[in-house]
C-alpha positions in Angstrom: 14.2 -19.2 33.0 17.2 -20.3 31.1 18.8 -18.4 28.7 18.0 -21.7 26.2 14.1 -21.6 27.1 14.8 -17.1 26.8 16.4 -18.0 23.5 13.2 -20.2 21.8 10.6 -17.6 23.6 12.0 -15.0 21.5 12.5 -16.4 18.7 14.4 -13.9 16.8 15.1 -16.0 13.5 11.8 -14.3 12.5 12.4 -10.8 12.5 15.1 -11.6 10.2 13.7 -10.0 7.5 13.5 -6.8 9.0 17.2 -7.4 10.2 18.5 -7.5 7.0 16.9 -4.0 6.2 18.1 -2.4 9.6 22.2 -3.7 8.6 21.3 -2.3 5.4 20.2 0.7 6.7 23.2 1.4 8.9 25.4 0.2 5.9 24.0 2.7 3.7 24.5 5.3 7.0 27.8 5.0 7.7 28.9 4.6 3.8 27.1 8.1 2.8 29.1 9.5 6.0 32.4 8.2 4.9 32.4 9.0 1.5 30.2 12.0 0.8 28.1 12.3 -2.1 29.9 10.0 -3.9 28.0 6.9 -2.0 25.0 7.7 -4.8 26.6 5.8 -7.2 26.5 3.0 -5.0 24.1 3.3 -1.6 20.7 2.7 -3.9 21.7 -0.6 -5.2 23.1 -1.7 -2.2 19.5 -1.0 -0.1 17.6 -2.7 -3.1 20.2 -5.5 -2.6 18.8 -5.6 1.3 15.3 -5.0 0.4 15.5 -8.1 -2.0 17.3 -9.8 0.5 14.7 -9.6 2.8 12.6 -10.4 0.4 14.3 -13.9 -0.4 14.2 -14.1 4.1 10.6 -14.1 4.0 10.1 -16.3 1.2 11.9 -19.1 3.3 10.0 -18.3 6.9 6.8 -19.7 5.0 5.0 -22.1 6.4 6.8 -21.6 9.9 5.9 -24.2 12.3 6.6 -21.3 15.1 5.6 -17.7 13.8 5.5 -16.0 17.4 8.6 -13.9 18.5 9.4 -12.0 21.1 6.8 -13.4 24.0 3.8 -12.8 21.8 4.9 -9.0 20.5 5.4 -10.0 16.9 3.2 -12.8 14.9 5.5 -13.5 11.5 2.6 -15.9 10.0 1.7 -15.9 6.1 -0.7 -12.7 5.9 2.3 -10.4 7.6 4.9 -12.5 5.4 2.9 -11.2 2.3 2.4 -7.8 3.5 5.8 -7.8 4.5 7.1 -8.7 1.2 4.4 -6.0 0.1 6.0 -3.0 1.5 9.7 -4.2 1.2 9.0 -4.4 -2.8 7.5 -1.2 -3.2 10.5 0.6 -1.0 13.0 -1.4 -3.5 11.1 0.2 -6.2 10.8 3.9 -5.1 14.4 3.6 -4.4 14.5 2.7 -8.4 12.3 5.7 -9.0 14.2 8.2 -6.5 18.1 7.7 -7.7 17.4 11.0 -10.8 14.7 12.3 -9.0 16.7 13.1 -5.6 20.1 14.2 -7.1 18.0 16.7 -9.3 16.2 18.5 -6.2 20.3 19.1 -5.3 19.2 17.3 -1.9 21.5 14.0 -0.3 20.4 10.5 -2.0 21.9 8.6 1.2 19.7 10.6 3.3 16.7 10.0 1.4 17.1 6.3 1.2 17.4 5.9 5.0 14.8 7.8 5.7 12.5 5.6 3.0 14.3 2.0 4.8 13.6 3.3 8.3 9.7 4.0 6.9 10.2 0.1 5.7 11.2 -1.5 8.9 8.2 0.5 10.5 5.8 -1.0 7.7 6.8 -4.6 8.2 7.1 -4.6 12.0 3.5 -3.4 11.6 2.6 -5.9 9.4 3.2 -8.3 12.0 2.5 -6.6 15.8 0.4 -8.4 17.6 0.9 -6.2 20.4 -0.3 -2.8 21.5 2.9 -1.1 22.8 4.9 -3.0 19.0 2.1 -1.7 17.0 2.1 2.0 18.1 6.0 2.2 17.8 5.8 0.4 14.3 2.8 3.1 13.4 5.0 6.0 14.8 8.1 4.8 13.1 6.3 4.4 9.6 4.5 7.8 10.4 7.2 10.0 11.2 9.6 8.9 8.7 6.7 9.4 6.1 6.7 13.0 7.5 10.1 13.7 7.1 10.3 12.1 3.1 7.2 14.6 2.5 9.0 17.8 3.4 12.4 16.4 2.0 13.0 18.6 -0.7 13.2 21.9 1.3 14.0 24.7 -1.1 10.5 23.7 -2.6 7.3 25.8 -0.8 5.4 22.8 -2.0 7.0 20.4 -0.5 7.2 22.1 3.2 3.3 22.5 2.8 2.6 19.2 2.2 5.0 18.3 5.1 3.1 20.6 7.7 -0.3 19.6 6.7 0.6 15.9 6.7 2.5 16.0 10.1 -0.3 18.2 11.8 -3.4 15.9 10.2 -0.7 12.7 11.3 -0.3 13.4 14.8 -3.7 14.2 15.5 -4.7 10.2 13.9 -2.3 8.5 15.7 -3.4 10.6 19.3 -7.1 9.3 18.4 -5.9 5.9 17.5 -3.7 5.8 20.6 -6.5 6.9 23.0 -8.3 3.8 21.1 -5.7 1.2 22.2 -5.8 2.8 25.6 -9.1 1.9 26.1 -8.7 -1.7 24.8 -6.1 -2.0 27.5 -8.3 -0.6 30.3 -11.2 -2.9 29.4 -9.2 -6.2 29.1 -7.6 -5.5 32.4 -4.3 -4.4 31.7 -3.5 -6.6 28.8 -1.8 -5.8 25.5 -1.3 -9.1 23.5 -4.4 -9.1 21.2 -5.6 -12.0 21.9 -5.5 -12.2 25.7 -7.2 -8.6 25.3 -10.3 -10.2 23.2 -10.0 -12.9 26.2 -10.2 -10.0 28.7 -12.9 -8.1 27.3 -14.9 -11.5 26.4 -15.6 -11.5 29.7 -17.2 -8.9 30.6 -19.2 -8.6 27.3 -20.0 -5.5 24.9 -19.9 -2.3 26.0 -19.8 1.5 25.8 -16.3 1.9 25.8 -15.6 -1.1 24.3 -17.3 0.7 20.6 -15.8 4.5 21.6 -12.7 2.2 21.1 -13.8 0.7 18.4 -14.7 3.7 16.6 -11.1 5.5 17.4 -9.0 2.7 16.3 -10.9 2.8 12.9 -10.2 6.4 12.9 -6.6 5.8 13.1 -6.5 3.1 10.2 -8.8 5.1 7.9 -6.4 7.7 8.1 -3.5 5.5 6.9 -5.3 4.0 4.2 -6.6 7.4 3.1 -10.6 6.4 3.9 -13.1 8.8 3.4 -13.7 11.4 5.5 -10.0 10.5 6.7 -8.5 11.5 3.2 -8.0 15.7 3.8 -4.1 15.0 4.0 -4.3 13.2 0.1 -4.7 15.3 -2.4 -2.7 18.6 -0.8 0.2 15.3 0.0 0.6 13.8 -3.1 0.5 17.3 -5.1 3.3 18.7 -3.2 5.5 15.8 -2.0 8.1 14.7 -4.0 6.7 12.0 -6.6 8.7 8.7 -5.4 7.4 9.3 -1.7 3.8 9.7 -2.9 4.1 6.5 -4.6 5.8 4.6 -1.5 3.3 6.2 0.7 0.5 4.9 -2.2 1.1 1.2 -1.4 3.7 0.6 1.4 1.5 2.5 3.7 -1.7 1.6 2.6 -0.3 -2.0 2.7 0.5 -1.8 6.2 -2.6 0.1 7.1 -4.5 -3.1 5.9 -2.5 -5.1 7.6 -2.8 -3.3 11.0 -6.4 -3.5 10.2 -6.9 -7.5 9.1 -5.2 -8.1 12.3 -6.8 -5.9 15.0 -10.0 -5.9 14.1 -10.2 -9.4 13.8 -8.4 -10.3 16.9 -9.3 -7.5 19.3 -12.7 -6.8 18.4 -14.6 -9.7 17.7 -17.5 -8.8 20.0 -18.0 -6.5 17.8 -18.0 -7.7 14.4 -21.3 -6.5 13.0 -20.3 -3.1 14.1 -17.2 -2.4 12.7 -18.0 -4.2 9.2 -21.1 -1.6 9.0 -18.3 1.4 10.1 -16.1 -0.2 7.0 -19.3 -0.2 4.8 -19.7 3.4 5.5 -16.2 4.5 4.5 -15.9 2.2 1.4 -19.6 3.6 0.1 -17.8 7.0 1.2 -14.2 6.6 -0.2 -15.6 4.9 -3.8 -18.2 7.2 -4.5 -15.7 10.7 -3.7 -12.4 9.8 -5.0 -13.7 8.3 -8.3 -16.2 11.7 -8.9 -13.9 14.3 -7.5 -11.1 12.6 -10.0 -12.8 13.6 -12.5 -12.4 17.5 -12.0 -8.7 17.4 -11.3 -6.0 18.8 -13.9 -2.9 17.3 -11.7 -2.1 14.0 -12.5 -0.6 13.8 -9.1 -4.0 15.0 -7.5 -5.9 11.9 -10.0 -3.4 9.7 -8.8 -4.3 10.7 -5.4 -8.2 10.8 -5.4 -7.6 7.6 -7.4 -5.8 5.7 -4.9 -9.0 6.7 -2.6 -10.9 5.2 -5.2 -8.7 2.3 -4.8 -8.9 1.6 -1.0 -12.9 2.0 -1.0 -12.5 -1.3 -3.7 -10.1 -2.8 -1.3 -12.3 -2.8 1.9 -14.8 -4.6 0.1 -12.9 -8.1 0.8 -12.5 -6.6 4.7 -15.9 -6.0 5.0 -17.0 -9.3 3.6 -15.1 -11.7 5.7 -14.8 -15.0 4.4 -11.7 -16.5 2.3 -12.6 -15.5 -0.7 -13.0 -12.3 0.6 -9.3 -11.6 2.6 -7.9 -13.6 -0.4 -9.0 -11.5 -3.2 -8.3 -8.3 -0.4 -4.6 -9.8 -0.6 -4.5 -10.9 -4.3 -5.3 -6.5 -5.2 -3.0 -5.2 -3.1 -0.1 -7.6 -4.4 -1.5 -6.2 -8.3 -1.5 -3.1 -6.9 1.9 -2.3 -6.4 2.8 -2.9 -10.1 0.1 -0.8 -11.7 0.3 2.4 -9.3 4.3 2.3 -9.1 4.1 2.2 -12.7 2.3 5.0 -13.3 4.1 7.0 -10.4 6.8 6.1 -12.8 5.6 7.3 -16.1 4.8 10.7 -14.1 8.4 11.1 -12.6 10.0 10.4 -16.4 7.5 13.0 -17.6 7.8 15.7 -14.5 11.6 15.3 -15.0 11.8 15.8 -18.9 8.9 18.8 -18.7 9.1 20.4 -15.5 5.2 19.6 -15.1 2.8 17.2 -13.9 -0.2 18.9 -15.6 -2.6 16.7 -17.9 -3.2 19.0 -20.5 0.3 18.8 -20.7 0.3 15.0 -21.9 -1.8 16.2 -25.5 0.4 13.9 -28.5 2.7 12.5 -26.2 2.7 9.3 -28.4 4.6 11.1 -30.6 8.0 11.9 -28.8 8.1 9.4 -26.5 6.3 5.8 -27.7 7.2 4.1 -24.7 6.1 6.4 -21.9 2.7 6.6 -23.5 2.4 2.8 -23.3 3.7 2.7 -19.8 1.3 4.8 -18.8 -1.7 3.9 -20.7 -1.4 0.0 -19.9 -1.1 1.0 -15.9 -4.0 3.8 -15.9 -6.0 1.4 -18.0 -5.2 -1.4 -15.2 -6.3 0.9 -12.4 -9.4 1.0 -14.3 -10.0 -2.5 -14.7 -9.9 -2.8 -18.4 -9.5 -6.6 -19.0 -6.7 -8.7 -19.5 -4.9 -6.4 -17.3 -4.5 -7.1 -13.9 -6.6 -5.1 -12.3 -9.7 -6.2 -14.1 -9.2 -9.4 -12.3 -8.4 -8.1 -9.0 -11.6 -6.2 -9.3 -13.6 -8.9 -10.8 -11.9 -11.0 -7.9 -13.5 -8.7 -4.9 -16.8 -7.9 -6.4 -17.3 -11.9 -6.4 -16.2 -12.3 -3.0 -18.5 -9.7 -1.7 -21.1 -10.7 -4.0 -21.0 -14.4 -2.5 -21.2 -12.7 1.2 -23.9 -11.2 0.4 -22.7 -7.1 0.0 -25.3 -6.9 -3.4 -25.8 -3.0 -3.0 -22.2 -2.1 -2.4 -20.4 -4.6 -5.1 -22.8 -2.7 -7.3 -22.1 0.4 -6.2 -18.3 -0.8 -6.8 -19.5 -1.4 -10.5 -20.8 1.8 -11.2 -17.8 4.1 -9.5 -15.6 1.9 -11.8 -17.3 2.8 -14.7 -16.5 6.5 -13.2 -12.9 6.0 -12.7 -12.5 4.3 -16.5 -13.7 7.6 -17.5 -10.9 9.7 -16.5 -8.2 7.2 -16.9 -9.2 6.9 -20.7 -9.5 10.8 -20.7 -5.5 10.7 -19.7 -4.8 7.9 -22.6 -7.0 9.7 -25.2 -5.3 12.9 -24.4 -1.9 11.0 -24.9 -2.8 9.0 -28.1 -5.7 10.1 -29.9 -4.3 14.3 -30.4 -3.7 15.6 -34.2 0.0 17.2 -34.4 -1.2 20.2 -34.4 -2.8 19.6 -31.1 -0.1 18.7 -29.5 0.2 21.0 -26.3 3.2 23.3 -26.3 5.8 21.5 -23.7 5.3 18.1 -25.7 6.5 20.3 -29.2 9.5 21.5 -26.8 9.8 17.6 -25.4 13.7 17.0 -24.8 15.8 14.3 -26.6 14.7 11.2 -24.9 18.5 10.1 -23.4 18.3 7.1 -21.0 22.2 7.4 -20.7 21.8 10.2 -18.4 22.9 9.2 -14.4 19.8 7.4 -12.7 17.6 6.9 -15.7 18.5 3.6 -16.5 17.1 2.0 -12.8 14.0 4.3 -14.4 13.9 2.7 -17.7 14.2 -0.4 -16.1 11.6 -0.1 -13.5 9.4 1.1 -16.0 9.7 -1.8 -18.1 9.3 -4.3 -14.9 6.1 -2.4 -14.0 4.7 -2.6 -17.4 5.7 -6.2 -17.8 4.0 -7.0 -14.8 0.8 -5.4 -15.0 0.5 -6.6 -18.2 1.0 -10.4 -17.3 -0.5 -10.1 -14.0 -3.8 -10.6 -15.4 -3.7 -13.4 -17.5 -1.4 -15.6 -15.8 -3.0 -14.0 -12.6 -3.4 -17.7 -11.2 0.4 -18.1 -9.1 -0.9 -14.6 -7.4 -4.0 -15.7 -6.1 -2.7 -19.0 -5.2 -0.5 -17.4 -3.0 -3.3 -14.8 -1.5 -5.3 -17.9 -1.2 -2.4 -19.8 0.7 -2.0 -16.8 3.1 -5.3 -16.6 4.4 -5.4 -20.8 4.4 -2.3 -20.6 6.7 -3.0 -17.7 9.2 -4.7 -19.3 12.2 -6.6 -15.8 13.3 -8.3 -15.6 9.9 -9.6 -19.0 9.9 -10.7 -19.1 13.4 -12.9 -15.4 12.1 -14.0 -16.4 9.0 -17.7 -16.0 8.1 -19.1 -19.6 8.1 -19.6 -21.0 4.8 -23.6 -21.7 4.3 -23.7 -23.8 2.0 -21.9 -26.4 -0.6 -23.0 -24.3 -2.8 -21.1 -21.0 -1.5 -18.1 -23.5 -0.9 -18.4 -24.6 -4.8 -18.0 -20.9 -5.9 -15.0 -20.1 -3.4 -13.2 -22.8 -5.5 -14.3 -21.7 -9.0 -13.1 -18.0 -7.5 -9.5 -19.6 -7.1 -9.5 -21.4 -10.2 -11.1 -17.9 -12.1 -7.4 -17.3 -14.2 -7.2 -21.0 -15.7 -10.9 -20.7 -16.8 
């Protein structure tokens, strides 16, 4: 082989992406080793830089005429382009979130954002493996960075908790999920590439150890996307972590996790269709029903937030689970609104943990009145996550209880309903506690509320994100269209989810997949 022919079979123009956040990475290294503590005032804008950067990469490897690099390791079509984007956006805004939060826990900045980038690169190379040995070395590489930002504060018990449980519960998912893969590589005859292993294990048919594989894998990726009965590690996580990783690990990793599961389920195991969309069926009953009740008890906003976002992923697997366009599209279009509503309110909880010292709700009563803007901030994203309309997430909600409707899931879109109607329950509780409180019911840490001083180091990238999220979430929803367009195009361009789509059974089913993509304009 020449080294031309090498040079087009690897095809490295379309990792570039991720290239851009490893020279950023090292660049932010090296800099915070030169100079000391003094690279804060610098190193976080310089890694949002890259992370935009690679942003602005991806959006020009659309519509690629050659997606596969590296001999069939890595598939860089739309869906990983989107999820891709996914994660880098919501590591360039926990760096946003991180820059006062970090220097006040007296721990290194530079540290903390190479850590966070090295948990990027794994999340986008994982976004895109298409092959065993890539996918378990992008999980790992997520995975054990996310360890190490869990227990990165040090001096706080908390924190080191969190970091033990999470590593302990982490390693014994990813030996499950490897022993998984393992087994796919036995059956298919040695192969690893995902699609010569459904080629391998077409023929020889279903079997035994084809479902014990099966079943392991989906352990793996329930664990990552915090699926019920996979979710232990949540709640104890996101309480004692520091706030900005909970809210990268909220929607980076759960970004990837859908990602890795899009993409392996639909191109390893398609013998076995039926039985992994019933195993899904079972977790999102599971993780809807759970985290939306067992919200309801919590007095940590950081625990809500947490049994919330298990809420959240039961919603999510509804567009897996039915498998058609619509279904993958609107699975695509949430995640995308997502990211703005839960980093928003990750936000509002970081500006209020760093001016009070506590995360408590009780501790929110008459917010309104010393700090307008937080109250809005948080009340417009907890009111999204609930799926009050015109926010966004009403129609990302209204977006995968049609698609699962139109594929035929009647019992669990209404089950869907009804935990919604749960979860607007204690999201209001949060905003009534915030809004509706007489003065003299204000709690005792809002009557001692600091001067609200946004000149202070690292609360203007705060302010600021605050604003973008609020903006976003707000707008999102009614000119919602552009977003779904662009889910819509991802799943239109990705060859392996057109080749697995659920055939369409009538004009009439076709008729409403259009009117679902045209919802916003009506």
């Amino acid at each position: 082989m020449s080294f031309a022919e090498l040079t087009a079979q690897l095809n490295a123009g379309t990792i570039w992406p991720e290239g851009i956040v490893i020279i950023t990475l090292i660049t932010v290294l090296i800099g915070d080793l030169i100079v000391g503590r003094t690279s804060a005032r610098w190193t976080p804008y310089l890694a949002i830089a890259g992370l935009f950067l690679s942003i602005v990469a991806l959006y020009f490897q659309w519509g690629s005429n050659n997606p596969i690099a590296f001999l069939g390791e890595f598939n860089g079509d739309a869906l990983s382009i989107v999820f891709r984007g996914i994660v880098a956006l919501s590591a360039a805004v926990t760096i946003l979130m991180s820059i006062r939060y970090v220097e006040q826990s007296g721990t290194s900045l530079g540290e903390f954002i190479a850590i966070l980038l090295t948990a990027t690169v794994g999340g986008m190379f994982l976004c895109g493996a298409d092959e065993l040995v890539t996918i378990f070395i992008a999980l790992e590489t997520l995975s054990i960075s996310s360890y190490l930002l869990t227990g990165y504060t040090k001096r706080d018990p908390r924190s080191n908790e969190a970091a033990l449980k999470y590593l302990l519960i982490g390693a014994s998912s990813s030996a499950i999920f490897l022993y998984g893969i393992s087994l796919l590589y036995g059956l298919s005859g040695g192969e690893t590439r995902l699609s010569a292993i459904a080629s391998g294990i077409g023929d020889s048919g279903q079997s035994l150890g084809l479902v014990i594989a099966l079943v392991f894998a989906i352990a793996g990726i329930a664990f990552k996307i915090s699926a019920v009965p996979f979710h232990q590690w949540t709640p104890d996580v996101y309480e004692g972590s520091p706030t900005p990783v909970v809210a990268f690990l909220s929607v980076g990793s759960k970004a990837a996790g859908f990602a890795l599961a899009i993409r392996l389920l639909v191109t390893a195991f398609p013998l076995v269709t039926d039985q992994w969309r019933f195993v899904f069926t079972a977790l999102a009953i599971l993780s809807m029903v759970l985290g939306n009740v067992v919200a309801l008890a919590q007095t940590s906003m950081k625990r809500l937030l947490a049994y919330s976002s298990i809420g959240q992923a039961g919603f999510v697997m509804i567009g897996l689970i039915a498998g058609t366009q619509a279904g993958y599209a609107s699975m695509i279009f949430y995640m995308l609104i997502y990211l703005f509503m839960n980093l928003g309110g990750f936000i509002c909880v970081i500006l209020f943990t760093l001016r009070t010292g506590t995360d408590q709700i009780s501790e929110y009563s008459g917010l309104y009145q010393k700090d307008p803007l937080l109250t809005l901030g948080l009340s417009i994203c907890l009111l999204s996550l609930g799926g009050i309309p015109p926010l966004a997430g009403f129609f990302g909600k209204i977006y995968l209880f049609w698609a699962g409707w139109q594929a035929g899931l009647y019992g669990l879109v209404l089950l869907g309903l009804v935990t919604s109607v749960i979860s607007i329950y204690y999201y209001i509780r949060v905003v009534k506690m915030m809004v509706v409180k007489e003065p003299q019911e204000m709690s005792e840490t809002v009557q001692n509320y600091p001067e609200i001083r946004w000149n202070l180091p690292g609360m203007r990238p705060l302010q600021v994100g605050l604003v973008v999220m609020l903006v976003a979430t707000s707008l999102a929803g009614i000119l919602s269209n552009p977003l779904f367009t662009l889910a819509n195009s991802s799943v239109v361009g990705t060859p392996i989810l057109q080749q697995a789509i659920a055939p369409v059974s009538s004009p009439a089913v076709s008729m409403n997949v259009q009117r679902l993509s045209s919802f916003p304009q009506n």
